[in-house]
GUPALUM-338930 format. One record per residue: x, y, z of N, C-alpha, C, O in turn. Coordinates in steps of 0.05 Angstrom, whole numbers, padded with zeros to 5 digits, always signed. Layout:
<sites>
XYZXYZXYZXYZ ...
</sites>
This chain:
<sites>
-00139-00207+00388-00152-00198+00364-00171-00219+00354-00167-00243+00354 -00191-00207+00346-00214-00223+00332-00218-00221+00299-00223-00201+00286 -00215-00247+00288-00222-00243+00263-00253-00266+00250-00256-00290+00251 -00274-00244+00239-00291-00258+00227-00280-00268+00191-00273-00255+00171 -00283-00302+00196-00282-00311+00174-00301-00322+00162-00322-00326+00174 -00296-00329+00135-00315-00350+00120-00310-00355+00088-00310-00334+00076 -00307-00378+00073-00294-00376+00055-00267-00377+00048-00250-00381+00065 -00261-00373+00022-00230-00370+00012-00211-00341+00018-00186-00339+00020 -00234-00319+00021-00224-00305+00024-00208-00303+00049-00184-00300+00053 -00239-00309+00073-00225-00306+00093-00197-00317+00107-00183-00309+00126 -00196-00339+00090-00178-00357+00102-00160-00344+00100-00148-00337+00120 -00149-00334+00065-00127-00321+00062-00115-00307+00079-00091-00312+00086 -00136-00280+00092-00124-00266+00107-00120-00279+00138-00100-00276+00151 -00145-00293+00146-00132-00313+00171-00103-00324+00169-00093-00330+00190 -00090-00327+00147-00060-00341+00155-00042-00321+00151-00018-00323+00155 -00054-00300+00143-00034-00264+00141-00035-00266+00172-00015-00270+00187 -00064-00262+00182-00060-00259+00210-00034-00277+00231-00015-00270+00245 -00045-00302+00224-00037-00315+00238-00003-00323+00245+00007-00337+00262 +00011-00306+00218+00037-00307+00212+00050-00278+00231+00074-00272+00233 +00037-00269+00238+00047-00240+00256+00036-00234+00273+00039-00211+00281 +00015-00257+00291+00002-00250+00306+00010-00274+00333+00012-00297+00325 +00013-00271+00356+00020-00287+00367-00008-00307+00373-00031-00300+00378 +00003-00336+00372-00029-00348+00373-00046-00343+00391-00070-00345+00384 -00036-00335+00425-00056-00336+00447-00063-00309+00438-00071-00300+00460 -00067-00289+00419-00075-00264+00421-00093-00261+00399-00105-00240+00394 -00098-00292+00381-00111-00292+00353-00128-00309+00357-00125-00333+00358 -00155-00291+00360-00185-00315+00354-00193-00319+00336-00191-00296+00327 -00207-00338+00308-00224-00338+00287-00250-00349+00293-00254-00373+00299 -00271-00330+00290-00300-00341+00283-00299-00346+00269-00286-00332+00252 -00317-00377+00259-00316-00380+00233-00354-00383+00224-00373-00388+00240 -00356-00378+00199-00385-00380+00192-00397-00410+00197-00380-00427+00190 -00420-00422+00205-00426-00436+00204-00447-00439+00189-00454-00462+00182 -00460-00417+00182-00476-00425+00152-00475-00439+00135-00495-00452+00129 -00462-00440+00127-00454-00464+00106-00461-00493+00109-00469-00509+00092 -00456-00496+00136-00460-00527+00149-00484-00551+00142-00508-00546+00146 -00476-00572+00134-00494-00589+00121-00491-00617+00129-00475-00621+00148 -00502-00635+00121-00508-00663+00130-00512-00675+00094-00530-00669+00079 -00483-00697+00089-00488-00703+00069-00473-00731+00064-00449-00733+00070 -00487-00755+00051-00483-00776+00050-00474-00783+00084-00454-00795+00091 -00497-00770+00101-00488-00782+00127-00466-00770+00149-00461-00775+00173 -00454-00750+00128-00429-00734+00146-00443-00705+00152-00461-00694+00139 -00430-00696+00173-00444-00669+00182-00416-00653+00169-00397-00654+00184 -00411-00638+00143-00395-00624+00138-00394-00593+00147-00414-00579+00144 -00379-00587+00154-00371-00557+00160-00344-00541+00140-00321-00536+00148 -00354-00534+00111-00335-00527+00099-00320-00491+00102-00302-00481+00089 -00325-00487+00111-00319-00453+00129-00301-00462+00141-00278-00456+00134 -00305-00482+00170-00289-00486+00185-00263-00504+00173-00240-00503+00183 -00269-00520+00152-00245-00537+00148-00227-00526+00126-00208-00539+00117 -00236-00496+00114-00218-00489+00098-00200-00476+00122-00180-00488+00130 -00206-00457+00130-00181-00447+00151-00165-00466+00170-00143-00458+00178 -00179-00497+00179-00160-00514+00176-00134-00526+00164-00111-00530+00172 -00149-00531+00142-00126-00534+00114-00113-00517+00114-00089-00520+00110 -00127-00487+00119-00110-00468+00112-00087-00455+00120-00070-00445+00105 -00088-00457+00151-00072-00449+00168-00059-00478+00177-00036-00476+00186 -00067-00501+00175-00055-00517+00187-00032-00528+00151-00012-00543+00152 -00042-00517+00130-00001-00519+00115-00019-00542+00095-00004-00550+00077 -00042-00553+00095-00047-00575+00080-00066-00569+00061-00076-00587+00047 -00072-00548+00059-00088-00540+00030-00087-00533+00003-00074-00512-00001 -00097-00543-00017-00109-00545-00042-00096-00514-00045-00110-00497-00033 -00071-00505-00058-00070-00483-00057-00083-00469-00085-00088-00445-00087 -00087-00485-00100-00096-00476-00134-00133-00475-00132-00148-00464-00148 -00142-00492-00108-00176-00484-00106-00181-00466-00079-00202-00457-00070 -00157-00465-00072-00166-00448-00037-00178-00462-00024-00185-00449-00004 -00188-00491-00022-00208-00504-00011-00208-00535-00019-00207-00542-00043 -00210-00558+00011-00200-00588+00008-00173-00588+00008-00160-00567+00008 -00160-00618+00007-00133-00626+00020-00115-00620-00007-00122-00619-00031 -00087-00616+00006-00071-00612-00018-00064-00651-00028-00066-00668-00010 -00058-00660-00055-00050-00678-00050-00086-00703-00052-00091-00727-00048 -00097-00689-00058-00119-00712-00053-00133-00729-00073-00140-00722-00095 -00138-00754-00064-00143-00768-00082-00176-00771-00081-00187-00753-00067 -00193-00794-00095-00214-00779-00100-00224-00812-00104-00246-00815-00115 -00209-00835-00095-00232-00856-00108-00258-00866-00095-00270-00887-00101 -00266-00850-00076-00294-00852-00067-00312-00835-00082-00336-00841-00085 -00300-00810-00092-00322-00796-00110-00325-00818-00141-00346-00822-00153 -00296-00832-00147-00311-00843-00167-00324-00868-00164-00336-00878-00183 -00325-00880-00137-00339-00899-00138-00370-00891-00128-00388-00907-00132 -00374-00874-00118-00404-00849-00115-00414-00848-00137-00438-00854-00139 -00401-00840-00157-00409-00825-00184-00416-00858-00195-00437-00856-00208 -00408-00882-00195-00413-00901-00205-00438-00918-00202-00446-00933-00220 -00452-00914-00171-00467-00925-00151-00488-00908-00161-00506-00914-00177 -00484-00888-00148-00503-00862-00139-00500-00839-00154-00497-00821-00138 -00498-00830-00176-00490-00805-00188-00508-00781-00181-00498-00758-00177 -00533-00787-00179-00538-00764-00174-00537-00745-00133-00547-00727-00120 -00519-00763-00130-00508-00750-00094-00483-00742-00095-00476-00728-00076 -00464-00749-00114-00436-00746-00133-00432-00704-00140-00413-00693-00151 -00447-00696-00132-00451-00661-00130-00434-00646-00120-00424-00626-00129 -00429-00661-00089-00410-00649-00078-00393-00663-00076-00398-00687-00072 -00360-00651-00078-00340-00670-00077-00325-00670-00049-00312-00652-00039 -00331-00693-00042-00312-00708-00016-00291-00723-00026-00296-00743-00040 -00255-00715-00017-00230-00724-00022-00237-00747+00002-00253-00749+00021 -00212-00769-00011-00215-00794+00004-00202-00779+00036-00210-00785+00058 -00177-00755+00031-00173-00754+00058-00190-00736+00070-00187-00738+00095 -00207-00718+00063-00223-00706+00071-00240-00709+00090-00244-00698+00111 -00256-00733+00075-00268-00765+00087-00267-00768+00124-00285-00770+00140 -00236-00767+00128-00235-00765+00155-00236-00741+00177-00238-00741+00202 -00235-00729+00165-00252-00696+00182-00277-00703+00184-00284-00709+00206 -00290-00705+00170-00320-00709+00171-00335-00727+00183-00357-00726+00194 -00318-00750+00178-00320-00782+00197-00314-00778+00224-00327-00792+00239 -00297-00765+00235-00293-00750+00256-00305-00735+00272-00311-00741+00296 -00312-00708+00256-00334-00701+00270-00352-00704+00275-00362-00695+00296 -00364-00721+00257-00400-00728+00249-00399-00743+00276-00415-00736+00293 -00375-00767+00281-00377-00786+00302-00372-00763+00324-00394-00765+00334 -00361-00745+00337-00362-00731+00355-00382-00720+00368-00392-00721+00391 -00388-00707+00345-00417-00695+00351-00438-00709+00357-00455-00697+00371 -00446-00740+00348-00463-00759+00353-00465-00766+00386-00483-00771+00402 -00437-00764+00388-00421-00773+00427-00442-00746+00440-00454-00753+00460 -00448-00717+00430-00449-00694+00448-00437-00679+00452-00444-00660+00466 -00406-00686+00437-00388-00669+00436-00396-00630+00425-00409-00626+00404 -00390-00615+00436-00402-00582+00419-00371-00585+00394-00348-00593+00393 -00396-00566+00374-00371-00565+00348-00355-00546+00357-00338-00541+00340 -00354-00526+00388-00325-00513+00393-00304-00538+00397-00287-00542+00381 -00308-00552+00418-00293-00568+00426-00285-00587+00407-00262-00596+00411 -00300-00597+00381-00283-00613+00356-00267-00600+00347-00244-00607+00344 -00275-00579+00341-00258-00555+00320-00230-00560+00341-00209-00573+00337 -00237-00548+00361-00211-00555+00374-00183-00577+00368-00159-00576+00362 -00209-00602+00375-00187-00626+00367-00176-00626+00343-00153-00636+00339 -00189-00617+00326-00177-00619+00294-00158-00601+00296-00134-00604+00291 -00174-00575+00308-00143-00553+00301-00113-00569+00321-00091-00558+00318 -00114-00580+00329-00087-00592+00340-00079-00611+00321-00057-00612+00312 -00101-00630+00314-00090-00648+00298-00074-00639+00268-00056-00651+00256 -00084-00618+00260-00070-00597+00233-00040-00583+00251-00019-00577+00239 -00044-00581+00274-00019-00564+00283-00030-00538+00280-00009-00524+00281 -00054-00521+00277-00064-00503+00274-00056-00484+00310-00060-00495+00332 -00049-00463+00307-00038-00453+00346-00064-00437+00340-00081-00447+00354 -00078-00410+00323-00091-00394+00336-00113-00417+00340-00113-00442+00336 -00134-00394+00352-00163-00422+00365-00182-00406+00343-00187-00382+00342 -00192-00432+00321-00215-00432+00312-00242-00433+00329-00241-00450+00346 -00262-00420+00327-00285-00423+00342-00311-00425+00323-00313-00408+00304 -00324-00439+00325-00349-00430+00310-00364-00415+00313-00366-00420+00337 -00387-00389+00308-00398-00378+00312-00419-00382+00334-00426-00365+00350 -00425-00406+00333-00453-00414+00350-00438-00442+00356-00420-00449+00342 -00444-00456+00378-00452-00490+00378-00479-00498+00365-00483-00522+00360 -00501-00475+00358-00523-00486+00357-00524-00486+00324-00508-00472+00312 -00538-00497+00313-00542-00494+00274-00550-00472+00265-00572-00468+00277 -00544-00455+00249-00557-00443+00231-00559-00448+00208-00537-00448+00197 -00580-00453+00192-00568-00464+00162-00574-00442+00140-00598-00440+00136 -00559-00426+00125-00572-00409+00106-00582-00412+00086-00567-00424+00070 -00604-00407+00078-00619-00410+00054-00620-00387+00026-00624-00363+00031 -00616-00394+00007-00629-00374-00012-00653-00375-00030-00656-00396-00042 -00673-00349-00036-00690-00354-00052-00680-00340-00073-00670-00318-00074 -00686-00364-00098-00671-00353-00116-00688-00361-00144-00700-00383-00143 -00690-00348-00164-00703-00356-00188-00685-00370-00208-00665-00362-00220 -00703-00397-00209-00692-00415-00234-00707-00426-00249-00722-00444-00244 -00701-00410-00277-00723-00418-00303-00740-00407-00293-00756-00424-00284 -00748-00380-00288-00773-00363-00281-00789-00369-00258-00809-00356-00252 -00781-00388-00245-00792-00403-00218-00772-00399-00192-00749-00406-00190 -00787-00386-00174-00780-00381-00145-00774-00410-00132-00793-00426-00133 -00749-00417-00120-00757-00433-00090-00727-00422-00075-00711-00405-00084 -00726-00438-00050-00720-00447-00034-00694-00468-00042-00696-00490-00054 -00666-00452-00031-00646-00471-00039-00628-00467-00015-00614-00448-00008 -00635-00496+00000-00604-00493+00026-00580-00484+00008-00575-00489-00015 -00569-00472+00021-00543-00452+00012-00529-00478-00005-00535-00476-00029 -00512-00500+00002-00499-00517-00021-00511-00529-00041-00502-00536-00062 -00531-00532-00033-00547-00531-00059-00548-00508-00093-00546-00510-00117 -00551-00488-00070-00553-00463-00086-00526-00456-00097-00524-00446-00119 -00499-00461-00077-00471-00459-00082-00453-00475-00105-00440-00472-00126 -00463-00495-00080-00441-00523-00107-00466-00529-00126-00465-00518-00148 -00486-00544-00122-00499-00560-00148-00503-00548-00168-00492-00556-00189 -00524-00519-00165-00522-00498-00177-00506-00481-00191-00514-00469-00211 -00478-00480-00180-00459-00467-00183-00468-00431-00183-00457-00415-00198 -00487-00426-00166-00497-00399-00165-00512-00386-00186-00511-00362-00192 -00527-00403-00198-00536-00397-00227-00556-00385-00223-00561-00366-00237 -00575-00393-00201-00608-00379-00199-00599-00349-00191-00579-00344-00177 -00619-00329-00203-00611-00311-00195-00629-00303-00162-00651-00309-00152 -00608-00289-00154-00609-00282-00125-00637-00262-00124-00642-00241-00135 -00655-00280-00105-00676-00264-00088-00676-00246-00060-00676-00222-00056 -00674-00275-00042-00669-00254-00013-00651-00276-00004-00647-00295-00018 -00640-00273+00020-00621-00288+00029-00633-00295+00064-00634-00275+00078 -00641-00315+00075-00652-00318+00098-00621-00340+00119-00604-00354+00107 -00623-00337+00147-00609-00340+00158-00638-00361+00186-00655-00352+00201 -00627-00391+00179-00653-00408+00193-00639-00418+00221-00615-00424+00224 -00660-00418+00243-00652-00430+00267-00643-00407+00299-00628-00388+00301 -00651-00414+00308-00634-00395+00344-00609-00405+00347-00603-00428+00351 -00592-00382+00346-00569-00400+00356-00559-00373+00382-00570-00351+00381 -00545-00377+00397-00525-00360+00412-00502-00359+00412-00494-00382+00411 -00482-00341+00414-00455-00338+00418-00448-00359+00421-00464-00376+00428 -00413-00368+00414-00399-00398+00426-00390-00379+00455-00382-00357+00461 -00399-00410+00473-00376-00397+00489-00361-00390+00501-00360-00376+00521 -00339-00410+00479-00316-00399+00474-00312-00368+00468-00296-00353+00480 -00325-00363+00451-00326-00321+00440-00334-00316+00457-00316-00303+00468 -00359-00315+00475-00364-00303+00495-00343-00295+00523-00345-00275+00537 -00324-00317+00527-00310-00317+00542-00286-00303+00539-00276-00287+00556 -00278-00309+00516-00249-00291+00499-00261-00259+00500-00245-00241+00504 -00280-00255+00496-00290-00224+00499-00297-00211+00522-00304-00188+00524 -00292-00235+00548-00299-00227+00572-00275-00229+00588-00275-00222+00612 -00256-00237+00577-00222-00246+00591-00209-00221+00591-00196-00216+00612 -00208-00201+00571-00195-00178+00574-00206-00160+00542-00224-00161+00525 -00180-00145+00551-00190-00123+00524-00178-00141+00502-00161-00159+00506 -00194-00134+00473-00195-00139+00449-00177-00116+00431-00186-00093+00430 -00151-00122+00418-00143-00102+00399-00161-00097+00377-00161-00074+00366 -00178-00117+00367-00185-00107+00339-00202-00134+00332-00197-00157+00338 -00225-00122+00316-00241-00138+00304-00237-00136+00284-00236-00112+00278 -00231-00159+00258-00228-00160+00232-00247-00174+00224-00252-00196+00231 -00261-00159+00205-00280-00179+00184-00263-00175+00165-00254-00153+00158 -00256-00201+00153-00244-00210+00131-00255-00204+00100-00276-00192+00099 -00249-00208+00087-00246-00200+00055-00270-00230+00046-00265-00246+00028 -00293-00230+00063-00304-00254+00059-00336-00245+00042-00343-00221+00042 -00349-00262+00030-00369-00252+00021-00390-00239+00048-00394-00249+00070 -00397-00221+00039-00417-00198+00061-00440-00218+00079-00443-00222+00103 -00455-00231+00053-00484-00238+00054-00476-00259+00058-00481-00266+00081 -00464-00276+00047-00456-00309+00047-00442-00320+00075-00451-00339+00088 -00420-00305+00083-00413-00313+00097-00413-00296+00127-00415-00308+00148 -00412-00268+00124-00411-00261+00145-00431-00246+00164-00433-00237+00186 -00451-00250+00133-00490-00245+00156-00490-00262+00178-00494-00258+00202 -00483-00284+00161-00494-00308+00177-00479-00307+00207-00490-00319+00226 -00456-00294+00211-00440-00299+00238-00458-00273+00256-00467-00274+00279 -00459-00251+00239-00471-00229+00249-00508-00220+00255-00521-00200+00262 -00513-00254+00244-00547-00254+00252-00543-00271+00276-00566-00276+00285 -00526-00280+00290-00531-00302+00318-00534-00275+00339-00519-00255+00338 -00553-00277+00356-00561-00268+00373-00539-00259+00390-00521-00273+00399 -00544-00228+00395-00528-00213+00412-00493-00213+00397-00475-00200+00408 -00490-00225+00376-00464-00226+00361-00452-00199+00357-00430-00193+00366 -00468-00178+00341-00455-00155+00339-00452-00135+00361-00436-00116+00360 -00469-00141+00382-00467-00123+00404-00446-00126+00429-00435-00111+00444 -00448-00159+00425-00424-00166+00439-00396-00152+00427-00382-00136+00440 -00393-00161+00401-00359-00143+00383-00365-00115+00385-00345-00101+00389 -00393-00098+00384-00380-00075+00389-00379-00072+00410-00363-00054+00413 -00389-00080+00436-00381-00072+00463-00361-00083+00481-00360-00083+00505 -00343-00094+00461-00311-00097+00471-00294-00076+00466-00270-00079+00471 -00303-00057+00457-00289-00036+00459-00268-00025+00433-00259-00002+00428 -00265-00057+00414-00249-00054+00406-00254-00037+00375-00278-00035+00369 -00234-00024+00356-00245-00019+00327-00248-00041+00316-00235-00061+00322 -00267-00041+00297-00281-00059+00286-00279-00053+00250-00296-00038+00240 -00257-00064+00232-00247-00054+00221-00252-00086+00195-00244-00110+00197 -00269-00073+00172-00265-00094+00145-00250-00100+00122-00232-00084+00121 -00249-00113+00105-00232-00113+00083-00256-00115+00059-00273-00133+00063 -00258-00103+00040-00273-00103+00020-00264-00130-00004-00244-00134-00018 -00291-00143+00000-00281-00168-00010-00286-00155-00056-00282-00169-00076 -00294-00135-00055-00295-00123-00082-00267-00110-00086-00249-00101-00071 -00271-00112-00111-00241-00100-00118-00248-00085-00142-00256-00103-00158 -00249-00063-00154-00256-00051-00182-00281-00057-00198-00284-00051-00222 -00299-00069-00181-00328-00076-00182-00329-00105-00184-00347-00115-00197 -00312-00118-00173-00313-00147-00183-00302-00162-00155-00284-00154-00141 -00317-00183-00152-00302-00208-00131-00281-00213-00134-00284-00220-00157 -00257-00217-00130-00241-00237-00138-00242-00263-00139-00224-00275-00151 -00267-00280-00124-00266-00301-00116-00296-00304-00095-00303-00295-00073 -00311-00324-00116-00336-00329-00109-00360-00304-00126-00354-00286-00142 -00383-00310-00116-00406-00297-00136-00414-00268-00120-00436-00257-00124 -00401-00261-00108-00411-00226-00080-00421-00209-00106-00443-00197-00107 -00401-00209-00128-00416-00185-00154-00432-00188-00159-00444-00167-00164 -00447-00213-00164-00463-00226-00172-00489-00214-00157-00503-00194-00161 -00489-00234-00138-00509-00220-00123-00508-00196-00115-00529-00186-00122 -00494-00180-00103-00506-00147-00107-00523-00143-00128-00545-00133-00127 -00509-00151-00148-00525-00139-00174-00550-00146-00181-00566-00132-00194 -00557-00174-00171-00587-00185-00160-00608-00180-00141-00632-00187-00139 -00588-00163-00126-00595-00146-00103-00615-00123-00107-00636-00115-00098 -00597-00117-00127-00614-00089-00132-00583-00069-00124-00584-00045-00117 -00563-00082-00127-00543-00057-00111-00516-00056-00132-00510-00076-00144 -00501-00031-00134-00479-00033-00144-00461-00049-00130-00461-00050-00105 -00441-00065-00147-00419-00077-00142-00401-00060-00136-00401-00044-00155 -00390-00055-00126-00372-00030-00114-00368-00029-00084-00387-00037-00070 -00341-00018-00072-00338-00013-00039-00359+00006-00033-00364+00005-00009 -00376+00025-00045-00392+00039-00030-00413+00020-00023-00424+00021+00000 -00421+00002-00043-00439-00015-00027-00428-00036-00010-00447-00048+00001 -00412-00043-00005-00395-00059+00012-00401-00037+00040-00413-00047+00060 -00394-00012+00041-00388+00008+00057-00421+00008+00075-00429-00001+00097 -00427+00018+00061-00461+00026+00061-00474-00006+00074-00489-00004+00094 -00469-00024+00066-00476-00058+00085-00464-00054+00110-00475-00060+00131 -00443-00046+00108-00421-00052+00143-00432-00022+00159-00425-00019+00182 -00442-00008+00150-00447+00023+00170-00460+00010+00188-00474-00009+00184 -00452+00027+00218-00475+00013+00237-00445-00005+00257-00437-00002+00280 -00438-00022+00238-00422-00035+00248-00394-00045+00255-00386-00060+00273 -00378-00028+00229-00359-00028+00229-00340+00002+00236-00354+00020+00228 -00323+00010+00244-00309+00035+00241-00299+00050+00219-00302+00075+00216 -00282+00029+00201-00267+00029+00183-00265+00014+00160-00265-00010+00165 -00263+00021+00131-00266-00005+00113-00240-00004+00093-00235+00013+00076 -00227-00023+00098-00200-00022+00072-00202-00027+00045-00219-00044+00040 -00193-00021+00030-00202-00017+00002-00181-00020-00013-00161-00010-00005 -00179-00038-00044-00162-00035-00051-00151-00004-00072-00162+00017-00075 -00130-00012-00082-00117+00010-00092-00135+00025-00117-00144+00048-00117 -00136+00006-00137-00155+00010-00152-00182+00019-00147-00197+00015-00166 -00191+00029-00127-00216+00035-00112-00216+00063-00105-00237+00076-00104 -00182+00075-00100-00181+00104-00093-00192+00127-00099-00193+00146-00084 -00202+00125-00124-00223+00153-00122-00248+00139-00108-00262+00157-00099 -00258+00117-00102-00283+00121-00077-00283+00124-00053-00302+00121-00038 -00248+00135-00044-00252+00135-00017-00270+00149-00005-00280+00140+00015 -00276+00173-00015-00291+00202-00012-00319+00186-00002-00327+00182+00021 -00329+00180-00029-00351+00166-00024-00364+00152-00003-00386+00155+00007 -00336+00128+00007-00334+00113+00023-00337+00113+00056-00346+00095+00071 -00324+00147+00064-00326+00162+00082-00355+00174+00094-00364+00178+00116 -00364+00178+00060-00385+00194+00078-00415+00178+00088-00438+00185+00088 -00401+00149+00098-00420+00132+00105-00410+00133+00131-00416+00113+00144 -00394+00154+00145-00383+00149+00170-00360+00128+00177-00358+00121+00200 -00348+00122+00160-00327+00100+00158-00302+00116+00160-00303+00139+00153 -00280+00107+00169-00250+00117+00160-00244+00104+00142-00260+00086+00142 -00228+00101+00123-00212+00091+00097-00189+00081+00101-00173+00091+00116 -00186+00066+00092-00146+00062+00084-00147+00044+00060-00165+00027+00056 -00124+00051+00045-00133+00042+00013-00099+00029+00008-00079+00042+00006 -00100+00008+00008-00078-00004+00002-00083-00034-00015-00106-00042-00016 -00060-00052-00031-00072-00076-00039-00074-00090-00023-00060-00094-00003 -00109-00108-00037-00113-00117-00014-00120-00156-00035-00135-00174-00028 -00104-00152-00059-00103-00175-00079-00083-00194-00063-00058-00191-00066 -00091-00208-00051-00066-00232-00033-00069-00251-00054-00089-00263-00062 -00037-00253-00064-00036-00278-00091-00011-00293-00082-00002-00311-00096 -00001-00284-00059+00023-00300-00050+00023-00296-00015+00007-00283-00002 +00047-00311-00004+00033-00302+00030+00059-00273+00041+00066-00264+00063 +00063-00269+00023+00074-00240+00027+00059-00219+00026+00064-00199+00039 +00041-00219+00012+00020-00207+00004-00003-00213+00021-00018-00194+00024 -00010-00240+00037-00030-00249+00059-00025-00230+00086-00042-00219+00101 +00015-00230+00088+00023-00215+00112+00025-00189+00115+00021-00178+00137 +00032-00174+00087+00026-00150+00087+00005-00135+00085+00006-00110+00088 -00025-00152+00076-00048-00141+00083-00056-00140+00115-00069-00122+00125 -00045-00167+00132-00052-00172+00156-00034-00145+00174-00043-00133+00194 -00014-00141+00163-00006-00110+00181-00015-00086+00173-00013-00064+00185 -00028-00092+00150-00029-00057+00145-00056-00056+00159-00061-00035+00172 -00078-00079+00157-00105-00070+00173-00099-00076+00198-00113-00060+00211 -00086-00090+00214-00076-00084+00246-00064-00046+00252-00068-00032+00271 -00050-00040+00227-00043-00016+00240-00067+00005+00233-00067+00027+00244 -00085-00002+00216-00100+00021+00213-00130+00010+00234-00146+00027+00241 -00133-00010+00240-00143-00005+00264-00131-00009+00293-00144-00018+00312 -00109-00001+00292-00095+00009+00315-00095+00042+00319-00095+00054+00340 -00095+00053+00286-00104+00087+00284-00135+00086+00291-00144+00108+00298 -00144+00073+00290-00185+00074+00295-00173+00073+00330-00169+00095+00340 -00168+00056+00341-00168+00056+00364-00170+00078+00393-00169+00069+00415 
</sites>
């Protein structure tokens, strides 16, 4: 089984998965959009939340960074240098990134780090990155009546998402990892999951790498999402936001209406049930259950109910 992640959301449901899924049968793409170079470290925060996440050591009150972490390099940053003090790096954090940055400098590909880390967390399914190669996402966005150009953490953390949303661009060639390439060429695939992750933010970006969607749909398998909206609203992060900058309703039909083309099926939460109608007639199947994970009983029982309803797509 394949699951596209990215974000808090996704993670959530990555450790639903990962609690009922046997590991050699559970892949995660993870977004690499996000990916940046800062005070010298090459950070990958997509990839290191489902680290934390699945590997038992995460920030459970921000969804994101170490549980337990202390912080006196941000205040001696903020003392030196305040204005690079934007993004926050935990002292243990620090060593993921010191890690990789040095890996990757060796030639090492970020499948094969991700790797090492995921052992070093005790993490069993295999994280993969989308690409070895960079993509970095950008947004154009208006602030104070003025258009530019904001690498995505910029626009994310410094910002805190304030400019309003223009267009969203996806920079660089990259190709399949491959690792994914190979996992989709080893045998049949039960099920593609896109996660409850932002659409545009996180999971364009996996689904603009070359040959990416053609590869997942020509494994045969259903290809089945989680609507990261819930009663017109995110739970978590700015997705309402931008739709509505978009030019689009906040709602699963527009969630629906983005994934046609590519998905089979879209899950929806409960509160959503009179749009299933709606939802359908974008060519989608439905299944409408909660899909609010606020505990990991709730992570595991979303992770079965969309295995079995795209086991019915199947």
């Amino acid at each position: 089984m394949i699951a596209l992640s990215g974000g808090v959301g996704g993670a959530k449901l990555a450790l639903g998965l990962s609690k009922i899924l046997p590991a050699d049968e559970f892949l995660i793409v993870a977004n690499t959009g996000d990916d940046f170079e800062h005070l010298g470290f090459y950070i990958c925060p997509d990839i290191d939340t489902l680290l934390y996440t699945l590997g038992g050591v995460c920030n459970t009150e921000t969804g994101w960074g170490r549980a337990d972490e202390t912080w006196q390099f941000m205040e001696e940053l903020k003392s030196t240098n305040p204005e690079e003090a934007w993004f926050l790096l935990g002292d243990k954090d620090l060593e993921t990134h010191r890690y990789r940055t040095a890996a990757l400098g060796r030639g090492d590909s970020l499948t094969d780090v991700t790797a090492r880390l995921a052992a070093k967390f005790g993490v069993l399914p295999r994280i993969v990155p989308m690409s070895d190669d960079p993509v970095h996402t950008h947004v154009l966005a208006d602030m104070a009546g003025e258009e530019r150009w904001f690498p995505f953490q910029e626009y994310f953390v410094r910002y805190r998402c304030e400019p309003r949303t223009v267009r969203i661009e996806f920079r660089g060639e990259a190709s399949v990892s491959t690792a994914l390439e190979t996992a989709l060429s080893d045998g049949p695939v039960a099920a593609v999951v896109v996660c409850p992750s932002n659409p545009y933010l996180s999971v364009d970006p996996i689904l603009s790498v070359d040959r990416m969607s053609r590869l997942l749909r020509s494994s045969g398998a259903p290809v089945v999402a989680v609507s990261p909206v819930v009663g017109g609203r995110a739970l978590k992060g700015p997705t309402a936001k931008i739709m509505r900058e978009l030019g689009l309703e906040s709602d699963v039909e527009a969630i629906a209406r983005h994934y046609s083309g590519f998905v089979d099926g879209l899950v929806i939460d409960e509160t959503d049930t009179e749009s299933a109608r709606s939802v359908a007639t974008h060519g989608l199947s439905v299944a409408v259950t909660n899909t609010v994970m606020k505990s990991l009983g709730d992570r595991k029982q979303l992770a079965r109910e969309v295995l079995e309803f795209a086991a019915s797509l199947g």
